[in-house]
N, C-alpha and C positions, 0 to 999 in steps of 0.2 A: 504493500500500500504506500509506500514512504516515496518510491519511483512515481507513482499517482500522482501527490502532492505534489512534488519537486519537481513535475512537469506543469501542474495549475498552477502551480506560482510563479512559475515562470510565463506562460502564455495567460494569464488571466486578464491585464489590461488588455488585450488584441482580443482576446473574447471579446469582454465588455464592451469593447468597443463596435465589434461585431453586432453583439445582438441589440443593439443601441442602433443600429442603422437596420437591422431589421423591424424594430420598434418604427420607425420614422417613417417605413411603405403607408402602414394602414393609417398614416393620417397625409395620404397622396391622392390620386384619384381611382376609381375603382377600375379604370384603364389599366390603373401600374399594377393593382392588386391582383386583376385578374394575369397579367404578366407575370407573376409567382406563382399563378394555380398554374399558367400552362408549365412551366420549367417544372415543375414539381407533377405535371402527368406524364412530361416527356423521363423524366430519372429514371423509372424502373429498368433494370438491368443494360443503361448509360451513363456514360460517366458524366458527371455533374456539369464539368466544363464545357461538353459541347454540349448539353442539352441547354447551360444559357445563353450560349455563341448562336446556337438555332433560334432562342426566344427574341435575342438580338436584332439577327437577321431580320425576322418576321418582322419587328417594329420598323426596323429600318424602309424596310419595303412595302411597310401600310398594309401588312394581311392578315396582321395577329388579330382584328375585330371583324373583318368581314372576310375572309378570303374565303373558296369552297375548301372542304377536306384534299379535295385531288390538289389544289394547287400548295396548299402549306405541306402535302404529304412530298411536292417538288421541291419545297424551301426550307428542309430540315436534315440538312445533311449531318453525319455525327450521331443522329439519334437512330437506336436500333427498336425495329417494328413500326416504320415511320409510318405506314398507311396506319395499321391500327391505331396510333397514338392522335395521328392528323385526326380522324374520325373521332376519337373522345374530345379536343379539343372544340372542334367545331358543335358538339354535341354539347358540351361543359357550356360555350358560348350560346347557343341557343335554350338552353336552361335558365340563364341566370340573365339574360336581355330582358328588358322590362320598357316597355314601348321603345324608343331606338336606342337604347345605351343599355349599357353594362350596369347592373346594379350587383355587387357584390358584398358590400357594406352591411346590408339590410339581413345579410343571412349570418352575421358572425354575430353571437349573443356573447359579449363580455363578459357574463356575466354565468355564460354554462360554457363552457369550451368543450368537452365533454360530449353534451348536447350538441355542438358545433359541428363536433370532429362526423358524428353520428348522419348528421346531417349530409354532408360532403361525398362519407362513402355510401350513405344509401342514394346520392340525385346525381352525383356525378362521375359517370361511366368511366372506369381508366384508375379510379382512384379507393385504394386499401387502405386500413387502419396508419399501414406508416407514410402513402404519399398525403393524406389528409392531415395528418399530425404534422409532416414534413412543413406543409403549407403551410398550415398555422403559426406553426414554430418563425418561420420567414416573413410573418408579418406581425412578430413581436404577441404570440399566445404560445408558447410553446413550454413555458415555466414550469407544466407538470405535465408532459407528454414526452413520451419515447418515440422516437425516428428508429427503429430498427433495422437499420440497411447490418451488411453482412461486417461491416467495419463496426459497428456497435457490439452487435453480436460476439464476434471474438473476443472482445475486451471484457466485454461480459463474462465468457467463459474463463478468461483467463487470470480474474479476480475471483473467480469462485460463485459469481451472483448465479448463473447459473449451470450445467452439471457439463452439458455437448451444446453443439450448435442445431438446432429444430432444424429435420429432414423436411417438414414440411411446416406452413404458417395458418392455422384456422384463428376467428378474429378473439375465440377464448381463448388462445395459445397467445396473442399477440398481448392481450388484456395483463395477462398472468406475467407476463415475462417484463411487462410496463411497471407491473404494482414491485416485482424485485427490486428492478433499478432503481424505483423510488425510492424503496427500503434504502439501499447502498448509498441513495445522494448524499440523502439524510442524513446516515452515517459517517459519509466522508464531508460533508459538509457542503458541497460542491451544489447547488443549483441543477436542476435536472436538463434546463436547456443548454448549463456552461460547460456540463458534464460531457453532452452530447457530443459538444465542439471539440471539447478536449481527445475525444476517442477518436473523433474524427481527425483530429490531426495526427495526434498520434500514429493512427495507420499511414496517411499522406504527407505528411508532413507540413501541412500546411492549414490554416482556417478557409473555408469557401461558403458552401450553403448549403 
């Protein structure tokens, strides 16, 4: 646990500072917000970086709110499964449109995040217990929610919090293995979204999203 610490103390102001600029999206427009949910449908089994170089692009080239699925499934290079991901996104955006704009705001209850997350992966196709959490977490709600990507996971294992790494993820599996980490933040003291950063660098060596 000592190497744990001795790595938070070391990278803790570049967290903070981190998730302090994730804090600052959700009080942006819901253009940008919705700009997190798509990077965060493109992640699964992509590496982070080019799934925000694709989010990127898309703004750059004015297709991230209107374009069809076939043409952002043309402007997402980097992302693998890119037709199926194009189709959730254009799907996520036709969900959450509310006469001609993006209303995204209106569906994040500050006050249930929980409720929120609940919400996310039952109406928005593409998206699991950890790319909803992931979302949240990116727009500054992520305080007591686990990101479970396979870089959490390890670290997980590797402290003990939990026994092997899950063959497979159901959302009571995902639940269970949330409520551990919690246990362990607690314990290390560590914030459950600083925690997250921390693992995540750990693995890469670097902080990202």
């Amino acid at each position: 646990m000592k190497d744990l610490l001795f790595e938070y103390k070391k990278r803790k102001p570049a967290i903070k500072k981190r998730l302090k600029e994730f804090a600052e999206i959700y009080h942006m427009t819901d253009n940008d917000i919705f700009a997190e949910l798509a990077f965060c449908i493109f992640t699964p089994q992509s590496k982070a970086v080019s799934c925000d170089a694709a989010v990127k692009n898309l703004k750059s080239k004015k297709l991230l709110l209107k374009a069809s699925a076939k043409k952002i499934s043309r402007n997402i290079s980097g992302v693998r499964f890119h037709n199926n991901k194009a189709a959730y996104l254009a799907n996520a955006r036709n969900t959450l449109i509310k006469g001609k704009s993006i209303d995204i705001k209106s569906r994040i209850d500050k006050k249930n995040i929980f409720g929120t997350r609940e919400w996310f992966v039952k109406n928005i196709k593409g998206l699991g217990y950890k790319e909803a959490g992931h979302f949240l977490r990116n727009i500054g709600f992520g305080s007591d929610l686990a990101i479970l990507d396979i870089h959490i996971l390890r670290n997980l294992v590797k402290y003990k919090v939990i026994k092997e790494l899950p063959k497979t993820m159901t959302g009571k599996m995902y639940v269970d293995i949330e409520s551990k980490m919690r246990r362990f933040s607690k314990k290390m003291n560590i914030p459950m979204d600083e925690l997250d950063l921390l693992f995540w660098a750990k693995q890469t060596g670097y902080i990202f999203k």
